[in-house]
MOPAC internal coordinates of N, CA, C and O (Angstrom, degrees):
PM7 1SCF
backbone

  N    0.0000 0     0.00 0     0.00 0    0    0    0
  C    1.4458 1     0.00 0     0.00 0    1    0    0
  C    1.5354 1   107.89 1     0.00 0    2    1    0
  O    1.2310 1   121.74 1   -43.65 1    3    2    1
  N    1.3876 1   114.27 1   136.35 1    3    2    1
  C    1.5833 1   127.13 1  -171.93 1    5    3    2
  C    1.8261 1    97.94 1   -77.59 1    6    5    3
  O    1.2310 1   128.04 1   -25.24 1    7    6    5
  N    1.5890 1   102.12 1   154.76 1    7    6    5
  C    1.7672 1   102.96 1  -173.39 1    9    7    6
  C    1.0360 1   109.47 1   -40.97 1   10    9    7
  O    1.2310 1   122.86 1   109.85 1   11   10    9
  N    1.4932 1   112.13 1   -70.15 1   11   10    9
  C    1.6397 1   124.58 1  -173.55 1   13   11   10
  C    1.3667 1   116.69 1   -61.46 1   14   13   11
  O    1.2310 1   113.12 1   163.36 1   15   14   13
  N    1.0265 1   130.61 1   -16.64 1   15   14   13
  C    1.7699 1   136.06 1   160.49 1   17   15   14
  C    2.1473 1    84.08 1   -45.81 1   18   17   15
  O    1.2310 1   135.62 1   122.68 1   19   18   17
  N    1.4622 1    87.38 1   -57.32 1   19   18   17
  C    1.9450 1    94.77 1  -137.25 1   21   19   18
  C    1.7343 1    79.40 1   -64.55 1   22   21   19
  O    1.2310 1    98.75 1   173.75 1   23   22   21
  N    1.2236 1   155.76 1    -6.25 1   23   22   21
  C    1.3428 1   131.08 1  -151.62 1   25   23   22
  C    1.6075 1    83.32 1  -130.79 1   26   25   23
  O    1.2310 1   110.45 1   156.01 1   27   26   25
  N    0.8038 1   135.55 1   -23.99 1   27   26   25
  C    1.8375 1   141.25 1   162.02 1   29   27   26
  C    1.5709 1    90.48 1   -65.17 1   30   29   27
  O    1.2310 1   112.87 1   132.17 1   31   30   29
  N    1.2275 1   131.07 1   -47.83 1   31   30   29
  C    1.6484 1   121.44 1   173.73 1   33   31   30
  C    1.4900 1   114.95 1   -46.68 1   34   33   31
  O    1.2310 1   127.94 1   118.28 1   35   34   33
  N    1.1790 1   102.33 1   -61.72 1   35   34   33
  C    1.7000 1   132.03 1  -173.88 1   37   35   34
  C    1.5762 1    96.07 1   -62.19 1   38   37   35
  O    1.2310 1   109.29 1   118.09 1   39   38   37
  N    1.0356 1   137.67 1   -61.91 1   39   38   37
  C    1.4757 1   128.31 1   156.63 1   41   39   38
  C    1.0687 1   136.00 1   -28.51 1   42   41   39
  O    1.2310 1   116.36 1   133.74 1   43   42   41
  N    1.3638 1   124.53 1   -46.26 1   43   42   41
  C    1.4773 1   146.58 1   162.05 1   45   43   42
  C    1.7528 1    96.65 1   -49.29 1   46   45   43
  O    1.2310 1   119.71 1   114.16 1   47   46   45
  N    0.9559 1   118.16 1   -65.84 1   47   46   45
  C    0.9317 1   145.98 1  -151.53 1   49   47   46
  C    1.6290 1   111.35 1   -62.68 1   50   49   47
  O    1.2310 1   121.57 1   132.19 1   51   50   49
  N    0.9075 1   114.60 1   -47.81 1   51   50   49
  C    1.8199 1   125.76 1  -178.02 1   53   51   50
  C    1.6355 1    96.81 1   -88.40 1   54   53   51
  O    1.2310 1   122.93 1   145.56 1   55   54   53
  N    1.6952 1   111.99 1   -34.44 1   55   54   53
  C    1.8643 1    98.72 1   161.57 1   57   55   54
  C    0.8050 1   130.91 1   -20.04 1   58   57   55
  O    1.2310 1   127.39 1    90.14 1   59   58   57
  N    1.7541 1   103.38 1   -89.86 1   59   58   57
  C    1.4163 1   136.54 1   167.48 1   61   59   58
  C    1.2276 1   121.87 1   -47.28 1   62   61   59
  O    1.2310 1   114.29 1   176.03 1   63   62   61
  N    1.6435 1   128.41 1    -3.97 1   63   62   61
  C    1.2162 1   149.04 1  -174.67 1   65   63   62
  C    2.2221 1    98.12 1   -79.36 1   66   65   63
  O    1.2310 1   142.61 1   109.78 1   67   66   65
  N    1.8805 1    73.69 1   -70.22 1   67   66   65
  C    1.3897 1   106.87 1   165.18 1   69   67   66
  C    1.9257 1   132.70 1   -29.80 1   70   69   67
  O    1.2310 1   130.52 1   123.48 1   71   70   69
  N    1.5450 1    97.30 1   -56.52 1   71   70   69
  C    1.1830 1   106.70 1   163.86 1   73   71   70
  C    1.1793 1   144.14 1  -101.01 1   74   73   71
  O    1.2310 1   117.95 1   172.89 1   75   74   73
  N    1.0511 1   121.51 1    -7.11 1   75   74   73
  C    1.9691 1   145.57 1   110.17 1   77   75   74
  C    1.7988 1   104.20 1     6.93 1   78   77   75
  O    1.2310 1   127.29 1   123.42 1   79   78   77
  N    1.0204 1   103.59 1   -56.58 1   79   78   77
  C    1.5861 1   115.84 1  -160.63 1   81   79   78
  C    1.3633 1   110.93 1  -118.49 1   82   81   79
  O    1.2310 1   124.17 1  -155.89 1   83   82   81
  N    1.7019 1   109.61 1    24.11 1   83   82   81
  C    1.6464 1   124.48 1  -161.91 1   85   83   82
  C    1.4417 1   106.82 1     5.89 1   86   85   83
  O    1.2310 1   118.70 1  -105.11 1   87   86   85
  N    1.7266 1   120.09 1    74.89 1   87   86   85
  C    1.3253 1    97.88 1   151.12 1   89   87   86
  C    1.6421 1   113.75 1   -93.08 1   90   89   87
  O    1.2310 1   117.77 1    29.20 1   91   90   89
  N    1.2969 1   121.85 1  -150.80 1   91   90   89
  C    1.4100 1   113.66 1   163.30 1   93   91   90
  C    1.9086 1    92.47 1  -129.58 1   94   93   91
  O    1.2310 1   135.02 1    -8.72 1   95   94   93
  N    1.4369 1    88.54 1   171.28 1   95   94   93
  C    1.9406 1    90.50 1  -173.39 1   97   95   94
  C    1.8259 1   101.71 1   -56.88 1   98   97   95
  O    1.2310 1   121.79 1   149.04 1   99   98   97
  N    1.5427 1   114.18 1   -30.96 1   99   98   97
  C    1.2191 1   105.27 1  -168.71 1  101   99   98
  C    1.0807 1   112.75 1   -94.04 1  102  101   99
  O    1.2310 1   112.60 1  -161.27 1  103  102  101
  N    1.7377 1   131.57 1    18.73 1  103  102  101
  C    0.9130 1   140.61 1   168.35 1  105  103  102
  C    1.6233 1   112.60 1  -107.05 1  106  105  103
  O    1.2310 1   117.81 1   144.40 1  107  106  105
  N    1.3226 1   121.78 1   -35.60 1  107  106  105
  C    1.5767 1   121.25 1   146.26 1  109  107  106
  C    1.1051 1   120.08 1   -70.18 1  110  109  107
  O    1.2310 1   109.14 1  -166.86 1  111  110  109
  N    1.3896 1   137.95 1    13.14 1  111  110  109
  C    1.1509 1   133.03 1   170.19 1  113  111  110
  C    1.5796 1   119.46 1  -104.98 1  114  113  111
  O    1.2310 1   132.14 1   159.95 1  115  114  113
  N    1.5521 1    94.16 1   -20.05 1  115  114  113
  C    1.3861 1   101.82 1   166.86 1  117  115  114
  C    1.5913 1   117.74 1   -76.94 1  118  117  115
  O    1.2310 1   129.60 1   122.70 1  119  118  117
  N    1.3303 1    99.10 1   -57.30 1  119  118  117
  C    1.5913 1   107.80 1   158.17 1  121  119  118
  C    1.2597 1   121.58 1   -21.99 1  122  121  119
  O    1.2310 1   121.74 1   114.66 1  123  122  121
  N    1.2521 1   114.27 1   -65.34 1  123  122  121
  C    1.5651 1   117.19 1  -144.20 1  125  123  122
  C    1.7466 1    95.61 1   -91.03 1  126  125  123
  O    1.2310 1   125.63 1   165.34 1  127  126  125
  N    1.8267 1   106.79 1   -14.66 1  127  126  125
  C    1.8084 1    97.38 1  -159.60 1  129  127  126
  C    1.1722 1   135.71 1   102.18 1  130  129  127
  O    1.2310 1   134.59 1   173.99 1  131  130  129
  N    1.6477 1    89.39 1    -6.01 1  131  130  129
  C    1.9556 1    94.79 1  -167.40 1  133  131  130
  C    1.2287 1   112.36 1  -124.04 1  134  133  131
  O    1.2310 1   114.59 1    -7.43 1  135  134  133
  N    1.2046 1   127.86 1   172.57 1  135  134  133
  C    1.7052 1   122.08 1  -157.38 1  137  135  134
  C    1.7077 1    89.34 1   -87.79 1  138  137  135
  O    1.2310 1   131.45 1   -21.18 1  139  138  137
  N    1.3060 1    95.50 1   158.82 1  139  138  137
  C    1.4930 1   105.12 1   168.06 1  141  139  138
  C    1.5734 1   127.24 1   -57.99 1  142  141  139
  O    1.2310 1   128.55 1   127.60 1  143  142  141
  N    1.6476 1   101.13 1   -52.40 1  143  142  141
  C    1.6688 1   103.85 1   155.83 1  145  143  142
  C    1.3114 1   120.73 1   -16.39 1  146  145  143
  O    1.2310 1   130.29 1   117.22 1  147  146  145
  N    1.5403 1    97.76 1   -62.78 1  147  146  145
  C    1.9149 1   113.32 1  -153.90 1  149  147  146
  C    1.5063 1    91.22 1   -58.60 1  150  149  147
  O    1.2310 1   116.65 1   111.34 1  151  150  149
  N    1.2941 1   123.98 1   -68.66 1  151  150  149
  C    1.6219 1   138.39 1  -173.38 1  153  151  150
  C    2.1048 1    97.27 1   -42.55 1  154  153  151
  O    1.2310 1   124.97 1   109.91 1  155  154  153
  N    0.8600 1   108.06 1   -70.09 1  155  154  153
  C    1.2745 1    99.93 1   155.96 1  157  155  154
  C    1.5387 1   149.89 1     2.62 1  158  157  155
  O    1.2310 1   130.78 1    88.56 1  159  158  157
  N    1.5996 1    96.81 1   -91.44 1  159  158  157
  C    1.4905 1   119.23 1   143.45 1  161  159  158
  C    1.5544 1   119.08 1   -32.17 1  162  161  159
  O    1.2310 1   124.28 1   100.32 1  163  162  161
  N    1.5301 1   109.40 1   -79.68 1  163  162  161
  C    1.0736 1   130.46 1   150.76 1  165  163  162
  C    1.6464 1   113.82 1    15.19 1  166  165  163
  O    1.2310 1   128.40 1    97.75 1  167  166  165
  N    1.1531 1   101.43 1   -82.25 1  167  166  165
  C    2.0296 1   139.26 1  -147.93 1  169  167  166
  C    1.6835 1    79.05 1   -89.77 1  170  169  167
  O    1.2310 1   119.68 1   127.66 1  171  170  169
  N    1.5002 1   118.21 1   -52.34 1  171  170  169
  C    1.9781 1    90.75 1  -178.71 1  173  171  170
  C    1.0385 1   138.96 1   -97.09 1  174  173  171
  O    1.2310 1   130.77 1  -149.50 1  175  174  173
  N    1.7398 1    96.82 1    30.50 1  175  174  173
  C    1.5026 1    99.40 1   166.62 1  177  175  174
  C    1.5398 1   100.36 1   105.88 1  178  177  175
  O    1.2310 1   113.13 1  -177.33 1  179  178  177
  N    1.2266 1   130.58 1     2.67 1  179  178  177
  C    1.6594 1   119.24 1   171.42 1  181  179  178
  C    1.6085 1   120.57 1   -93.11 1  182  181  179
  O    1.2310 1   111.11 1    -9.08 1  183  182  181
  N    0.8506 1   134.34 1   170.92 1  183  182  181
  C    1.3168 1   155.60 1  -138.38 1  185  183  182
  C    1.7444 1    80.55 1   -89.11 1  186  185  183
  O    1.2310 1   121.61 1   -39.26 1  187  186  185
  N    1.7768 1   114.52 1   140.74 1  187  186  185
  C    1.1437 1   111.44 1   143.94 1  189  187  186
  C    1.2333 1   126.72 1  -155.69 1  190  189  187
  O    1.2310 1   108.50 1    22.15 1  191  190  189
  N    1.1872 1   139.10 1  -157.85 1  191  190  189
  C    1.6236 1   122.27 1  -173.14 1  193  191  190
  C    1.4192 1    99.13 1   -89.99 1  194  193  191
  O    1.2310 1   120.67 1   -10.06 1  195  194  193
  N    2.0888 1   116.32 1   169.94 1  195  194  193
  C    1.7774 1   109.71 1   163.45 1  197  195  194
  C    1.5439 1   103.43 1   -73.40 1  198  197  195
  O    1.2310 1   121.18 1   167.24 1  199  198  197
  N    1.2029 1   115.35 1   -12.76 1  199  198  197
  C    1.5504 1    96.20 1  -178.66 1  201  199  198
  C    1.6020 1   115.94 1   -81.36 1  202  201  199
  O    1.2310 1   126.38 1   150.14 1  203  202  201
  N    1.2394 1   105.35 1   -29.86 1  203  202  201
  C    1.5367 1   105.57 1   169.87 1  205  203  202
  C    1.5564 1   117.57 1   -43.09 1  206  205  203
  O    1.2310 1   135.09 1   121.64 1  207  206  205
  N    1.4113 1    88.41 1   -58.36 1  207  206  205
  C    1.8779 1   122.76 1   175.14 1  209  207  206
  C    1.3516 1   101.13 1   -32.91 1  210  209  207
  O    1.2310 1   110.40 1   119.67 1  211  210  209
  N    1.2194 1   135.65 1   -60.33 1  211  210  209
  C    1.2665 1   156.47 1  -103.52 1  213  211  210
  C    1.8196 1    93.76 1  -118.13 1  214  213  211
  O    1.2310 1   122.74 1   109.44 1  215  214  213
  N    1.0720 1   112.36 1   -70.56 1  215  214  213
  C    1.4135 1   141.06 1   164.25 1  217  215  214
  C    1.6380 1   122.10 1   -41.17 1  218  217  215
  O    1.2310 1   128.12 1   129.26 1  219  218  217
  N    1.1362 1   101.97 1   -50.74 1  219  218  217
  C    1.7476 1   121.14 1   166.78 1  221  219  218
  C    1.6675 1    87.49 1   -60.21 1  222  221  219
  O    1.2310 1   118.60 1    90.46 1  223  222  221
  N    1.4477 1   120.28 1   -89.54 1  223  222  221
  C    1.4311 1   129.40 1  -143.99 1  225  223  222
  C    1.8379 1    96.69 1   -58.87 1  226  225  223
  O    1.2310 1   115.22 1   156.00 1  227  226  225
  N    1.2552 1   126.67 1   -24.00 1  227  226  225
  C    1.4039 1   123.50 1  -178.15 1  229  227  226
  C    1.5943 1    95.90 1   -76.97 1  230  229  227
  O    1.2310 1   110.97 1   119.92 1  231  230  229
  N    1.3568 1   134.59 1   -60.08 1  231  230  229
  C    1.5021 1   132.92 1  -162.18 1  233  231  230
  C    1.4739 1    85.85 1   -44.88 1  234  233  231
  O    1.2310 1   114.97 1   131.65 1  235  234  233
  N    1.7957 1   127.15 1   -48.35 1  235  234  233
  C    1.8955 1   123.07 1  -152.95 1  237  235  234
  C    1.3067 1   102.62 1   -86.87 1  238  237  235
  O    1.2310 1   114.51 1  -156.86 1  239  238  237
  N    1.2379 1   128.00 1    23.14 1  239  238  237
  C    1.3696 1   124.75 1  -171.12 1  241  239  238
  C    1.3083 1   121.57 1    45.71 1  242  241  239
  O    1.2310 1   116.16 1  -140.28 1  243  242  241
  N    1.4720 1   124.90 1    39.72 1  243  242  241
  C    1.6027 1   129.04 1  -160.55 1  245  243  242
  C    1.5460 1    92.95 1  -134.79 1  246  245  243
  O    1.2310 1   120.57 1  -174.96 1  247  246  245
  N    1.2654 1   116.51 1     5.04 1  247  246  245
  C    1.6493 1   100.79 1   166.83 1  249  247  246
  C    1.7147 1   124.30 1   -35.59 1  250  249  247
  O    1.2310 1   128.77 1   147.91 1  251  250  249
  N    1.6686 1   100.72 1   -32.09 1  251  250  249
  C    1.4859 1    91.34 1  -158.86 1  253  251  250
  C    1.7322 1    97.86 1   -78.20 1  254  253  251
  O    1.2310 1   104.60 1  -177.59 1  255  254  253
  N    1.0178 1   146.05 1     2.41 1  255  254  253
  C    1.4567 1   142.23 1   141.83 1  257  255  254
  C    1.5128 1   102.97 1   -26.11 1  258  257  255
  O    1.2310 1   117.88 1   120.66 1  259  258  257
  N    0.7285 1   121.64 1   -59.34 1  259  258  257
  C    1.9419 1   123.17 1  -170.60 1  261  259  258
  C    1.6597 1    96.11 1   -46.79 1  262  261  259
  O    1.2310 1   118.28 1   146.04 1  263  262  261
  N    1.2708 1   120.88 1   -33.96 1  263  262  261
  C    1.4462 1   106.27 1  -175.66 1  265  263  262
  C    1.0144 1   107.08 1   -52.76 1  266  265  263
  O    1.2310 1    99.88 1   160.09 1  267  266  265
  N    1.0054 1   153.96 1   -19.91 1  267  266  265
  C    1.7896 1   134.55 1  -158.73 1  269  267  266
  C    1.7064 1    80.69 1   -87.75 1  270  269  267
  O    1.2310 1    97.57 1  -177.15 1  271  270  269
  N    0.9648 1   157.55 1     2.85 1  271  270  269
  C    1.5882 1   155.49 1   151.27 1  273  271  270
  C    1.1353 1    98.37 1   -38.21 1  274  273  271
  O    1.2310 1   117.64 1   103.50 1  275  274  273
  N    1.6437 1   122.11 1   -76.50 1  275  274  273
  C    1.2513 1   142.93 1  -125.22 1  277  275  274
  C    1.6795 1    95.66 1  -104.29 1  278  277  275
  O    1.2310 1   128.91 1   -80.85 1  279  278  277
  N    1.9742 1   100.44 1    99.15 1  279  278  277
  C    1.2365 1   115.42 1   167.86 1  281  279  278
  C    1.7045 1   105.38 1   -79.79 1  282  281  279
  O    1.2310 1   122.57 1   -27.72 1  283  282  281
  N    1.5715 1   112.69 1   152.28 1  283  282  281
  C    1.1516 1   127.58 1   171.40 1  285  283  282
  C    0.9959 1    72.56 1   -84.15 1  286  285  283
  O    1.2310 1   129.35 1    -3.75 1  287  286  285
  N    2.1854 1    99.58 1   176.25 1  287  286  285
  C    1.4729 1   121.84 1  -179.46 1  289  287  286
  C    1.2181 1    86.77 1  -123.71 1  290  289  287
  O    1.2310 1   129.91 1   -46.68 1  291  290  289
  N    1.8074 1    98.49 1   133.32 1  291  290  289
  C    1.4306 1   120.02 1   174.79 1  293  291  290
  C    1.4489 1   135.89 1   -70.31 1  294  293  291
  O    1.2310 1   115.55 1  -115.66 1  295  294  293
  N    0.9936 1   126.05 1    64.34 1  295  294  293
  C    1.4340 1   114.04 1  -177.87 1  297  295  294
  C    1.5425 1   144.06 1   -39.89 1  298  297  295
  O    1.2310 1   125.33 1   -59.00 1  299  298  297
  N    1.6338 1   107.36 1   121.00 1  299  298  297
  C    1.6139 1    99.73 1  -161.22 1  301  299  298
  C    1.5311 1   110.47 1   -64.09 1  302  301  299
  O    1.2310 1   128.65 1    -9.29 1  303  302  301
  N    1.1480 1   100.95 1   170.71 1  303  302  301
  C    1.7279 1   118.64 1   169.25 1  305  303  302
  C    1.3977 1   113.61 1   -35.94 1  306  305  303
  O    1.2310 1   126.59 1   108.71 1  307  306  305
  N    1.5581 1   104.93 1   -71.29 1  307  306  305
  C    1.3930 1   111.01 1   170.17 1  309  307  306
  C    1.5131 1   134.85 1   -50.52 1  310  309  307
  O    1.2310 1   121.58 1   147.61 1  311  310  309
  N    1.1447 1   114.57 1   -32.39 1  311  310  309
  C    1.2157 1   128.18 1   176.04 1  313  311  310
  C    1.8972 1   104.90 1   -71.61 1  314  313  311
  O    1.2310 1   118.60 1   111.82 1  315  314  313
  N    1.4281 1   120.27 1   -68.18 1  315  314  313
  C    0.9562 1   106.08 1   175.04 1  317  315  314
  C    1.7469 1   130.13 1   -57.11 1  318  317  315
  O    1.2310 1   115.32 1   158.77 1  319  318  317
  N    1.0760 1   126.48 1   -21.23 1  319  318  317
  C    1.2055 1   137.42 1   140.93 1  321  319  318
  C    1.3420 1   126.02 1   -17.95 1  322  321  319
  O    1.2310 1   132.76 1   112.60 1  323  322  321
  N    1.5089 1    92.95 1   -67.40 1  323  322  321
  C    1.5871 1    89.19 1  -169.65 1  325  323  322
  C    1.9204 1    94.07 1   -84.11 1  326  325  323
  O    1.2310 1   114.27 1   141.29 1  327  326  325
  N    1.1711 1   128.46 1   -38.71 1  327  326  325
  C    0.8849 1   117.95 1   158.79 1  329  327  326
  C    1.3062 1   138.65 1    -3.97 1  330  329  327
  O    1.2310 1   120.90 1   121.99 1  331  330  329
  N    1.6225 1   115.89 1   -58.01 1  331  330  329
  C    1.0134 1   158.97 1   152.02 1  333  331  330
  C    1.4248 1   119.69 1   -30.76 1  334  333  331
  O    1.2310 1   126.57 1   124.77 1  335  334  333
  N    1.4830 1   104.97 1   -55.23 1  335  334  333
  C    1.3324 1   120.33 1  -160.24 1  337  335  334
  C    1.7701 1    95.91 1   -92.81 1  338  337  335
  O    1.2310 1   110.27 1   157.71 1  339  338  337
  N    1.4278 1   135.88 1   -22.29 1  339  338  337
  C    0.8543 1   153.99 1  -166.09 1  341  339  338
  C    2.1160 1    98.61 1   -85.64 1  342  341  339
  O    1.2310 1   116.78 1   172.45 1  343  342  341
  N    1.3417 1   123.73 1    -7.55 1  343  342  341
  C    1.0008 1   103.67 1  -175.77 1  345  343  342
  C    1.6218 1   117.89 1  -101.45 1  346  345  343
  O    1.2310 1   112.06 1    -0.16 1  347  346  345
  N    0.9536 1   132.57 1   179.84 1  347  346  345
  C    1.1984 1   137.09 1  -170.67 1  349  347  346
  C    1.6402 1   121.96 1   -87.22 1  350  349  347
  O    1.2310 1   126.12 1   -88.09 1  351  350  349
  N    1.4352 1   105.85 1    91.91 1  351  350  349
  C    1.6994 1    99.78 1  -175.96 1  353  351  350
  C    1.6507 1   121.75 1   -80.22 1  354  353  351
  O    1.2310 1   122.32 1   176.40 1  355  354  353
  N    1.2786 1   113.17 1    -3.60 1  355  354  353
  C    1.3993 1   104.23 1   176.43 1  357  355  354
  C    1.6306 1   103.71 1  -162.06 1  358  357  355
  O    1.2310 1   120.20 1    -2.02 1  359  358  357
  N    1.1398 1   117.22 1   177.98 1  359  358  357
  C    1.5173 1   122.47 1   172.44 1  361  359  358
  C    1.2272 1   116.72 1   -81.85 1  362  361  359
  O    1.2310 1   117.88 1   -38.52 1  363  362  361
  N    1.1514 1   121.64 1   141.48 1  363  362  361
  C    2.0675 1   123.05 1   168.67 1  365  363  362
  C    1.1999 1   116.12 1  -117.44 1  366  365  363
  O    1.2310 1   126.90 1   -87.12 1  367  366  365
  N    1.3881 1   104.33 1    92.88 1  367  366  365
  C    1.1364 1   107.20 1   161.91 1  369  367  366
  C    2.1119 1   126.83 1   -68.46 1  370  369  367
  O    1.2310 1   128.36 1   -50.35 1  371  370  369
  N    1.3926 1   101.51 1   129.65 1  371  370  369
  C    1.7034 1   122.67 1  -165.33 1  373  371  370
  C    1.0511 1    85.32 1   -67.95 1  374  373  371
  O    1.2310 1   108.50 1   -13.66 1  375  374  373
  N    1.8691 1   139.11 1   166.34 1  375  374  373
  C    1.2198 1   143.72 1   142.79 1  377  375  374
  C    1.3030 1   104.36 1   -94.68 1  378  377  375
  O    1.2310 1   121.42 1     1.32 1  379  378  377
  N    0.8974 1   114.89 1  -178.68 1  379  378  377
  C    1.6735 1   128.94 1  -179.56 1  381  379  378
  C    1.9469 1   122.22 1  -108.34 1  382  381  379
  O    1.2310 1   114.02 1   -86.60 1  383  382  381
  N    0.9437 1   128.93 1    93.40 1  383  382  381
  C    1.3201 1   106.44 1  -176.97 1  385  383  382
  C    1.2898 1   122.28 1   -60.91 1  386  385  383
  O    1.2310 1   112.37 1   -50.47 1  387  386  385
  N    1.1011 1   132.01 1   129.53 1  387  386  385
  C    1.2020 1   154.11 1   163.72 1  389  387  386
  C    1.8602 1   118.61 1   -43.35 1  390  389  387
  O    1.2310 1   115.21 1   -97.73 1  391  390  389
  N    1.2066 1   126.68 1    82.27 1  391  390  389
  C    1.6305 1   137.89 1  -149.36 1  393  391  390
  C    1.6098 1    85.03 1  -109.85 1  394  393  391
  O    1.2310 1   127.29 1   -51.08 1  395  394  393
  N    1.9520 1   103.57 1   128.92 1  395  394  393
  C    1.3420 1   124.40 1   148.25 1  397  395  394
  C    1.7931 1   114.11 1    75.18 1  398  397  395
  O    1.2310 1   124.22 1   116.64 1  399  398  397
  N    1.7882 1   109.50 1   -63.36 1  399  398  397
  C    1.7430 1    96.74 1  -167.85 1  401  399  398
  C    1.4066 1    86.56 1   -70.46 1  402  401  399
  O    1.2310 1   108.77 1   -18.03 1  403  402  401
  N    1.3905 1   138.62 1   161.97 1  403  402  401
  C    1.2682 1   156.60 1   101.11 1  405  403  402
  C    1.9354 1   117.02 1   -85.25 1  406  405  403
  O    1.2310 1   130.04 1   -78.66 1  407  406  405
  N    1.0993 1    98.24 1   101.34 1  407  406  405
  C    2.0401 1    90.25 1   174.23 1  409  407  406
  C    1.7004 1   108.60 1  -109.90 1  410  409  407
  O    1.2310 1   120.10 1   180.00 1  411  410  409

């Protein structure tokens, strides 16, 4: 799929987001902070900033979409390994030294 296909998607997309939750653009626009135009633009497919992005999807309560951003960090083989080897397989019990009586 060509960019502007994918941001005409993404447009579609925060609409139907939009009217899901019947606001109107000038009612997410109040929300979100942003002119009605922008939401506008936005919704038919034109070019806009991530903060726009960002701002829209927070007013619809859909921020958490952004997670698919947020990679965990993978830990190698080796690392978890020793990791591994680093944990505790049993209890240790201390002895006590024995201080002063001898009988």
């Amino acid at each position: 799929m060509a960019d502007p296909a994918v941001v005409k998607e993404i447009g579609n997309a925060l609409k139907q987001m939009r009217l899901n939750v019947n606001l109107s653009q000038e009612q997410l626009a109040k929300k979100s902070g942003l002119d009605r135009t922008t939401i506008s633009r936005i919704e038919s497919g034109r070019a806009a900033t991530l903060l726009s992005l960002v701002q829209i999807l927070r007013a619809l309560d859909k921020l958490n979409i952004m997670n698919i951003f947020v990679q965990e960090p993978e830990i190698s083989p080796i690392k978890l390994l020793k990791l591994q080897e680093k944990k505790r397989q049993r209890a240790y019990h201390h002895k006590s030294k024995e201080t002063g009586n001898n009988k």
